[in-house]
N, C-alpha and C positions, 0 to 999 in steps of 0.2 A: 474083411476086417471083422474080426472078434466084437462082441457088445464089451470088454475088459479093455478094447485098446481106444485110443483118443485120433481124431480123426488129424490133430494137430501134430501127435506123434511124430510123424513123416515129415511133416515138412523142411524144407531146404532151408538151414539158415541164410538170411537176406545179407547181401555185401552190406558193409559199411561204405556210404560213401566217401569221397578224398578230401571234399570240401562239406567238413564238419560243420554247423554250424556252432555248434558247441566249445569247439575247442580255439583257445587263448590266441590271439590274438594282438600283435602289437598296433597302439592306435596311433604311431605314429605324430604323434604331441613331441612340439620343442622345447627344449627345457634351456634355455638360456641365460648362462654364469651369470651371477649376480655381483661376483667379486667378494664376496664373503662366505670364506670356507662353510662356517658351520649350515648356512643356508643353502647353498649347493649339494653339499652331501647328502642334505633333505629331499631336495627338488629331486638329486638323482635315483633315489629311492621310489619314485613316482614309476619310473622305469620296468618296477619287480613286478608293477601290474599287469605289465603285456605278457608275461608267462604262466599269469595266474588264470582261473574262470570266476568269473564276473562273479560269484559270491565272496573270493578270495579279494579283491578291491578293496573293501570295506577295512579292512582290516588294515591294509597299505596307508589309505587315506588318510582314516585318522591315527596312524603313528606318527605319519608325516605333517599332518595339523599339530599334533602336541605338539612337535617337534619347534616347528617352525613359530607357534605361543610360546612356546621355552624361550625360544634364540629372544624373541622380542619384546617377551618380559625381561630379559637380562639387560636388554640395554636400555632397560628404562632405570634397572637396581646402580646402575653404571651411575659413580659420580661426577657430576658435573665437573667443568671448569670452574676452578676458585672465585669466588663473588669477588670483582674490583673495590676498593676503597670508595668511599667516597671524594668526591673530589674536595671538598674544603674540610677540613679539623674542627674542632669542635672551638666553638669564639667564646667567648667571655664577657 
């Protein structure tokens, strides 16, 4: 070996192994209908995590937190049932 060349030069790049531990993962979480579209299609979005890595999460999270404050601020903007009458008239 030359004093110009690096002793690491030579070396054999190392296999990758098969079980990454890095790599995405689904966690296997049940996402169970709620019967209201817009909050389902939220829940199933929870989903895009298991193909992302663990920094990419965050991201998933909270679109699907707004998401899901959206859906439940609306039904609060929702008008109610019409107020009933009172039961007696006004007396004299």
């Amino acid at each position: 070996m030359s004093d110009t060349e690096s002793p690491w030069a030579e070396a054999a790049p190392q296999a990758e192994p098969d079980d990454d531990p890095a790599a995405p993962a689904p966690l296997g979480v049940p996402r169970t209908p709620t019967g209201h579209a817009e909050v389902d299609a939220h829940l199933e979005r929870l989903g895009d995590a298991d193909h992302l890595a663990t920094d990419g999460h965050v991201e998933v999270y909270e679109d699907v937190h707004r998401g899901l404050r959206d859906a439940l601020t609306a039904l609060d903007a929702r008008p109610g049932p019409p107020v009933p009458p009172p039961p007696y008239g006004p007396r004299s």
